[in-house]
C-alpha positions as a Markdown table, in Angstrom:
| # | Residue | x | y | z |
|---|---|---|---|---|
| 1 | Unk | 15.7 | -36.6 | -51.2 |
| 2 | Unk | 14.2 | -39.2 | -49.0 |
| 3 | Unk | 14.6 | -39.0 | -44.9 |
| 4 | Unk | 14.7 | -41.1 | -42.6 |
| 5 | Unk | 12.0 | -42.0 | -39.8 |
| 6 | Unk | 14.7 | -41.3 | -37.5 |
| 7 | Unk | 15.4 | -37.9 | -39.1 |
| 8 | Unk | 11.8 | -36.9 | -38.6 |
| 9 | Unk | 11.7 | -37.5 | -35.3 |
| 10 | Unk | 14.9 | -35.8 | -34.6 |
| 11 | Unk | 14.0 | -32.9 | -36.6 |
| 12 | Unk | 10.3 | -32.4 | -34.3 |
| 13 | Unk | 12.4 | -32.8 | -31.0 |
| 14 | Unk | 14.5 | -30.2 | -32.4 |
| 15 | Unk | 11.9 | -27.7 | -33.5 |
| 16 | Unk | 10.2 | -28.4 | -30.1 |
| 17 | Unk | 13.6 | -27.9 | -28.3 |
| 18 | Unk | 14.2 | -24.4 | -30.6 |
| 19 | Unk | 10.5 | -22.8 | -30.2 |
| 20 | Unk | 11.2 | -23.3 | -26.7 |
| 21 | Unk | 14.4 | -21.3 | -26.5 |
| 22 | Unk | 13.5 | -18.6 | -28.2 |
| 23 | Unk | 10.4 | -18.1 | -26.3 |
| 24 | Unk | 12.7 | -18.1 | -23.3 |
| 25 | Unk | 14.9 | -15.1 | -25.3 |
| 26 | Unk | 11.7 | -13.2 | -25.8 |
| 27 | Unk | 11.3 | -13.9 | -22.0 |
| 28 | Unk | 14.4 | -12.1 | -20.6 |
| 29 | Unk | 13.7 | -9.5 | -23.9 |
| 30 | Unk | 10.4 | -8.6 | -22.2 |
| 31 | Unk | 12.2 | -8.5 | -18.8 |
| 32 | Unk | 14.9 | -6.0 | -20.6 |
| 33 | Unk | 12.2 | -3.8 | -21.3 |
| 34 | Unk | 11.0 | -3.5 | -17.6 |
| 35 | Unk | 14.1 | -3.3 | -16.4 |
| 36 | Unk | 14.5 | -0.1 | -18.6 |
| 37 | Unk | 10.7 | 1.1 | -17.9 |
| 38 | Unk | 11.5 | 0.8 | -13.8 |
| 39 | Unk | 14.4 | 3.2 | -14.0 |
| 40 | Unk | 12.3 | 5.3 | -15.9 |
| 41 | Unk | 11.4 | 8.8 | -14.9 |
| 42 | Unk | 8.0 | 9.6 | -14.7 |
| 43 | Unk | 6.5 | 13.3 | -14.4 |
| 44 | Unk | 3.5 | 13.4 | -11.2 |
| 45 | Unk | 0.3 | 14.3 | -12.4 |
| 46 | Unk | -1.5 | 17.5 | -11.2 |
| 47 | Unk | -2.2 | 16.9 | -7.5 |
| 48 | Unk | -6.6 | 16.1 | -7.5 |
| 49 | Unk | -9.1 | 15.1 | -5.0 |
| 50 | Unk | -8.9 | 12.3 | -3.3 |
| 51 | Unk | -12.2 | 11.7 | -3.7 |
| 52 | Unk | -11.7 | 11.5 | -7.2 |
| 53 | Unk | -9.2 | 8.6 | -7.6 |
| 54 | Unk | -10.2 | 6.9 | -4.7 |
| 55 | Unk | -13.4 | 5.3 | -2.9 |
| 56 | Unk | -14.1 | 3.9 | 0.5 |
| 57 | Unk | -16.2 | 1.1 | -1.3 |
| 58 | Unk | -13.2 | -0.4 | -3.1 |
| 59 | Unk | -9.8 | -1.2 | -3.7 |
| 60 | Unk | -7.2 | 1.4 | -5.0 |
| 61 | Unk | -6.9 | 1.5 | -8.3 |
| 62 | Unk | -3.5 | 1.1 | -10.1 |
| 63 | Unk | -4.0 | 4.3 | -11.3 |
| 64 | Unk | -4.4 | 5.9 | -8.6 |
| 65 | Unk | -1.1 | 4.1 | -6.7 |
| 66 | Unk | 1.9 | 7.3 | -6.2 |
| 67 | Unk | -0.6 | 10.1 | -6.9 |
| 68 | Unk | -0.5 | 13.1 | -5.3 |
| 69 | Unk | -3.6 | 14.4 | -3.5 |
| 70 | Unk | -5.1 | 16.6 | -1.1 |
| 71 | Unk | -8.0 | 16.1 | 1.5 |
| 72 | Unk | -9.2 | 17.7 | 4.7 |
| 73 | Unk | -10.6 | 16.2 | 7.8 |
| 74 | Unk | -10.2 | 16.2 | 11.6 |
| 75 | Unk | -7.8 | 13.8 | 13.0 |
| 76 | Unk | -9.6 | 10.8 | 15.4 |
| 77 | Unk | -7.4 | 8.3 | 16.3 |
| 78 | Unk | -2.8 | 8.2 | 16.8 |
| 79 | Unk | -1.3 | 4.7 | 16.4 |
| 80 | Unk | 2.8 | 4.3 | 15.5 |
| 81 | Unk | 4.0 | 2.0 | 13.2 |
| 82 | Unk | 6.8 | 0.5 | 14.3 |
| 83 | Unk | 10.8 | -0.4 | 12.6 |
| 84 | Unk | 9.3 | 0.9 | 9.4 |
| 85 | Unk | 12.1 | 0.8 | 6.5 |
| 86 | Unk | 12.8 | 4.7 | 5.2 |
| 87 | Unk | 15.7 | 4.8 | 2.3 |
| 88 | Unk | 17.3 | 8.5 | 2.3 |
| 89 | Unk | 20.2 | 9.1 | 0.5 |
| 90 | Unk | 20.4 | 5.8 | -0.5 |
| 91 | Unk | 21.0 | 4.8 | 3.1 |
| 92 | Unk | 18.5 | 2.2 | 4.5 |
| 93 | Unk | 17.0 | 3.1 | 8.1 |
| 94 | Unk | 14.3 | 1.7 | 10.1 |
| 95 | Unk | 12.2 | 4.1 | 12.3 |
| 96 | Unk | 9.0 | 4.2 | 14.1 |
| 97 | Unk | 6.3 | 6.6 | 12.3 |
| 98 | Unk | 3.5 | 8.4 | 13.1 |
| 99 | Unk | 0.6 | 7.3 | 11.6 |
| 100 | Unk | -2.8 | 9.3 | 12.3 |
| 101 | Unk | -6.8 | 8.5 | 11.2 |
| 102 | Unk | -8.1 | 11.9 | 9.8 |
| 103 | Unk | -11.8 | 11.4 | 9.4 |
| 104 | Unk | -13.9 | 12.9 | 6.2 |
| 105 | Unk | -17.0 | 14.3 | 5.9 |
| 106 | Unk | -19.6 | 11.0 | 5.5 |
| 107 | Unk | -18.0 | 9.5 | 8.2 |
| 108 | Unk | -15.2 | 8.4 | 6.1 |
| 109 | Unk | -11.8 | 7.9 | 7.2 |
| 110 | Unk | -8.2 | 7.5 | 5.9 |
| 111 | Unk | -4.8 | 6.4 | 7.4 |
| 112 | Unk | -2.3 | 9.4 | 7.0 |
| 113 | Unk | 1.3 | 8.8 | 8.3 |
| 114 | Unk | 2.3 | 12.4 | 9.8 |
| 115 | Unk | 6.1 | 11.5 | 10.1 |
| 116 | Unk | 9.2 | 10.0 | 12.4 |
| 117 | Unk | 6.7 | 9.6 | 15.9 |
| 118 | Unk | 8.2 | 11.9 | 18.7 |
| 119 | Unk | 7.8 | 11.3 | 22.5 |
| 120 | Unk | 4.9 | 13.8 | 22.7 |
| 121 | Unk | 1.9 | 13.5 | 20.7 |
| 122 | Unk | 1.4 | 17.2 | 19.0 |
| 123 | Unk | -2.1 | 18.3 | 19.4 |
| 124 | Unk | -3.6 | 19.4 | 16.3 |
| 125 | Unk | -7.6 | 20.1 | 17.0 |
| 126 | Unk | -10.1 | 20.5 | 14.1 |
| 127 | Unk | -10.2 | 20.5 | 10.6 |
| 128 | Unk | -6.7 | 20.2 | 8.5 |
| 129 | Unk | -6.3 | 20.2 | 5.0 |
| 130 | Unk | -3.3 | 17.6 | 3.8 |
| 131 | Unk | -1.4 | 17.2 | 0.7 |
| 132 | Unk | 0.5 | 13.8 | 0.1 |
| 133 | Unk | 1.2 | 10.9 | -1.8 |
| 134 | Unk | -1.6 | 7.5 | -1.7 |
| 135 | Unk | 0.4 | 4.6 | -1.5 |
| 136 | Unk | -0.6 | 0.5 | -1.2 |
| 137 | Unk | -1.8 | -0.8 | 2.0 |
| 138 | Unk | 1.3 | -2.7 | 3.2 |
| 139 | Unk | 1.1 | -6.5 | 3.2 |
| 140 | Unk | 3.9 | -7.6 | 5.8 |
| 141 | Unk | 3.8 | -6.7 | 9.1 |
| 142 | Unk | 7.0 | -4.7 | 9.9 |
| 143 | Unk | 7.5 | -5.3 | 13.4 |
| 144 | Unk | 5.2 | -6.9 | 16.4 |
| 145 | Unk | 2.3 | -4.3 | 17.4 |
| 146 | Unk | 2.2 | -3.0 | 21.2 |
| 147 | Unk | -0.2 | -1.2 | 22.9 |
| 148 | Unk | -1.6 | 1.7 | 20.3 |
| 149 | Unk | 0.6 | 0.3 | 17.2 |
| 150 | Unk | -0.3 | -1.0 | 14.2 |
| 151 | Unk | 2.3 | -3.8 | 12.5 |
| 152 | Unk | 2.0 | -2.3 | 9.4 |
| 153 | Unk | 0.1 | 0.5 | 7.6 |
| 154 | Unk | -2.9 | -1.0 | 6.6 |
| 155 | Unk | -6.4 | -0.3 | 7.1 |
| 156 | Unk | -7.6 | -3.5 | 7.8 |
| 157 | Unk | -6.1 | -4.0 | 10.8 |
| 158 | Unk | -7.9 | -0.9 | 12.5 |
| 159 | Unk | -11.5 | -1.7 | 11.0 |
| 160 | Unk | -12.7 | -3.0 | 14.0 |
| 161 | Unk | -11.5 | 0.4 | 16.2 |
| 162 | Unk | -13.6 | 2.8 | 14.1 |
| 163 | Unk | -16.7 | 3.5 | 13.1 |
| 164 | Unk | -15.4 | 5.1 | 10.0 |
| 165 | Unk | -15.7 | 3.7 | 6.3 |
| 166 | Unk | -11.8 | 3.5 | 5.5 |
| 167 | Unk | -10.2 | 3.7 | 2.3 |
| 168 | Unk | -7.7 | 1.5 | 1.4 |
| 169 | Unk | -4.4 | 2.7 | 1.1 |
| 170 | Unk | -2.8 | 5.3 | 3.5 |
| 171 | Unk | -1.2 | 8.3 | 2.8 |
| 172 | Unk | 2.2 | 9.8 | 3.2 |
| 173 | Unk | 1.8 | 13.8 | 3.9 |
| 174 | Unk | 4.2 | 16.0 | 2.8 |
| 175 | Unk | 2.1 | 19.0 | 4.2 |
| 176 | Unk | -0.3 | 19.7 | 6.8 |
| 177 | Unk | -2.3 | 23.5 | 7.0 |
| 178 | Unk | -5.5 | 25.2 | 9.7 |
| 179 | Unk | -7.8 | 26.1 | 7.4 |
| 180 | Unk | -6.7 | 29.9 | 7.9 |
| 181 | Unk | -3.5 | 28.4 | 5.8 |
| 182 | Unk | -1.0 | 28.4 | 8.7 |
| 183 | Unk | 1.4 | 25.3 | 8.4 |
| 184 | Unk | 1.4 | 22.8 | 10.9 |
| 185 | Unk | 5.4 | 21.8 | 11.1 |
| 186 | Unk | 6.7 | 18.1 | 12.1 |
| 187 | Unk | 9.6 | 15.4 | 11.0 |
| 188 | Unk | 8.5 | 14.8 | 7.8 |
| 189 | Unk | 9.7 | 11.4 | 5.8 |
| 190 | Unk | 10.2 | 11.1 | 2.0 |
| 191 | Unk | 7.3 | 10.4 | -0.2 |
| 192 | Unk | 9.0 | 9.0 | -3.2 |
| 193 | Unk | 7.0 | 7.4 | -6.2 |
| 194 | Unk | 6.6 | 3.5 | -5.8 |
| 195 | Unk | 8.7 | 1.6 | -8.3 |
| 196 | Unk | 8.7 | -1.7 | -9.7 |
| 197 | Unk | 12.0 | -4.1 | -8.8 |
| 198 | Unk | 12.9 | -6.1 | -11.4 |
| 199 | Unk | 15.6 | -8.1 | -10.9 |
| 200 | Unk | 19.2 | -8.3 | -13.1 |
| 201 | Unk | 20.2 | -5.3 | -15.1 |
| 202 | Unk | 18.9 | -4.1 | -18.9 |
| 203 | Unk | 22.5 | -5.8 | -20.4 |
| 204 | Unk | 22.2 | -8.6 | -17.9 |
| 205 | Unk | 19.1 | -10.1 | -19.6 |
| 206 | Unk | 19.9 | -8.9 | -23.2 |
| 207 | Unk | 23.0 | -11.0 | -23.3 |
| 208 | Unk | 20.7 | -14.1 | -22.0 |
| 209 | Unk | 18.4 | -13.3 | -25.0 |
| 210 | Unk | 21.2 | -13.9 | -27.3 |
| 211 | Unk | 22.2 | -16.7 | -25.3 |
| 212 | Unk | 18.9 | -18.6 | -25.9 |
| 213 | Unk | 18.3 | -17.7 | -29.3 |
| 214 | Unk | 21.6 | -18.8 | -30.2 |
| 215 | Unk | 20.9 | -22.5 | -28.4 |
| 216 | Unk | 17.3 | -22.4 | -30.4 |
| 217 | Unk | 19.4 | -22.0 | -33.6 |
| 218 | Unk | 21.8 | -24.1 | -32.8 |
| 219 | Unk | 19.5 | -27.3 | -31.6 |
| 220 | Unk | 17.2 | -26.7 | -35.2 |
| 221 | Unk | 20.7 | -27.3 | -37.4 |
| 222 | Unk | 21.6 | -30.1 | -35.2 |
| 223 | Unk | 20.1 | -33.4 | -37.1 |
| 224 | Unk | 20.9 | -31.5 | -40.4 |
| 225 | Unk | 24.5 | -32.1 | -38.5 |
| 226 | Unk | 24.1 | -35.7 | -37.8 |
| 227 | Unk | 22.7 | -36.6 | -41.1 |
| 228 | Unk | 25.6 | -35.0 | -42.5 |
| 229 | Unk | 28.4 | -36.7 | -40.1 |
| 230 | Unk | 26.8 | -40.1 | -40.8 |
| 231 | Unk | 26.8 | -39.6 | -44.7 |
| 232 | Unk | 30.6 | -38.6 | -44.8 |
| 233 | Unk | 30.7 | -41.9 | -42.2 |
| 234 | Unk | 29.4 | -44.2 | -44.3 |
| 235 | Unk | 31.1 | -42.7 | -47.7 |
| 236 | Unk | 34.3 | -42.7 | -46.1 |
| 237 | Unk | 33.8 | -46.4 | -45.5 |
């Protein structure tokens, strides 16, 4: 059966049109699968080195982002980070922390936030051995730095206060010990795993999938549609 030019042309628009809706359902299908691999529970590795995962020559890797480590050093330098968000219990608060720079051996260095900063600087002198969780530097400040405060917890901005090779990163502890083992106590914060926020919900984004592969299927059929409606157009005439 012979088409029309019209036809043609009709029918490439259409394919065009359809390609490009079900590329946008395998879109929000791959944004499904996210969603489902966010909420995801995920096992922490064996707490290592952090020597081992981490480098003062580079940037953290992705692997190494929400691992748990341990490290000892002497603390140098006290700065407070303040109106720093903290979720417990689901409820959203804002608090100024602690943060300390704990020098390594090799004249190394590494942000460690202690927890919640109190009115009186606890003393802690020589060598302490931490365990914790190495998170991102932060990238937005969180409030407007004062006099010995950092606007966010990041490295970078202390660079020019040390002499220290810094890592990148800082680290949450969730314990501090003397190297005779005693614990050294404090307000600790939370040092959940970093998750990924993706936006909608898993149901949300399946129904859009169906959504678009439906229009793709529907725009393909359409100039089989009009050919048809004009044939029974020009028959009924």
């Amino acid at each position: 059966m012979k088409r029309s030019k019209g036809f043609i042309a009709q029918l490439i628009v259409a394919i065009i049109l359809s390609a490009t809706f079900i590329r946008l359902g395998n879109w929000q299908l791959d944004r499904a699968h996210d969603v489902k691999v966010a909420k995801r529970f995920v096992p922490d590795s064996p707490r290592v080195a952090l020597e081992s995962i981490a480098s003062v020559t580079s940037n953290l890797e992705p692997s190494a982002i929400n691992r748990l480590v341990e490290f000892s050093g002497s603390y140098r330098q006290i700065f407070v980070a303040p109106d720093q968000a903290l979720l417990t219990e689901g409820k959203k608060s804002f608090v100024d922390l602690e943060v300390r720079l704990l020098e390594l051996s090799g004249k190394r260095g590494i942000l460690v936030v202690r927890g919640i900063e109190s009115l009186e600087n606890q003393e802690i002198i020589g060598k302490v051995k931490i365990s914790g969780r190495l998170y991102p530097r932060q990238t937005s400040d969180s409030a407007r730095a004062g006099e010995d405060e950092i606007s966010r917890i990041d490295p970078a901005l202390i660079v020019g206060e040390t002499s220290l090779s810094l890592f990148d990163g800082y680290v949450v502890a969730t314990a501090e010990a003397t190297p005779l083992g005693q614990e050294i106590l404090t307000t600790r914060i939370p040092a959940p795993q970093l998750k990924s926020k993706v936006p909608g919900n898993y149901w949300q984004h399946i129904s859009y999938v169906f959504v678009w592969w439906l229009m793709g299927l529907l725009v393909l059929f359409a100039p089989f549609y009009n050919e048809v409606a004009v044939k029974l157009k020009h028959e009924s005439t």
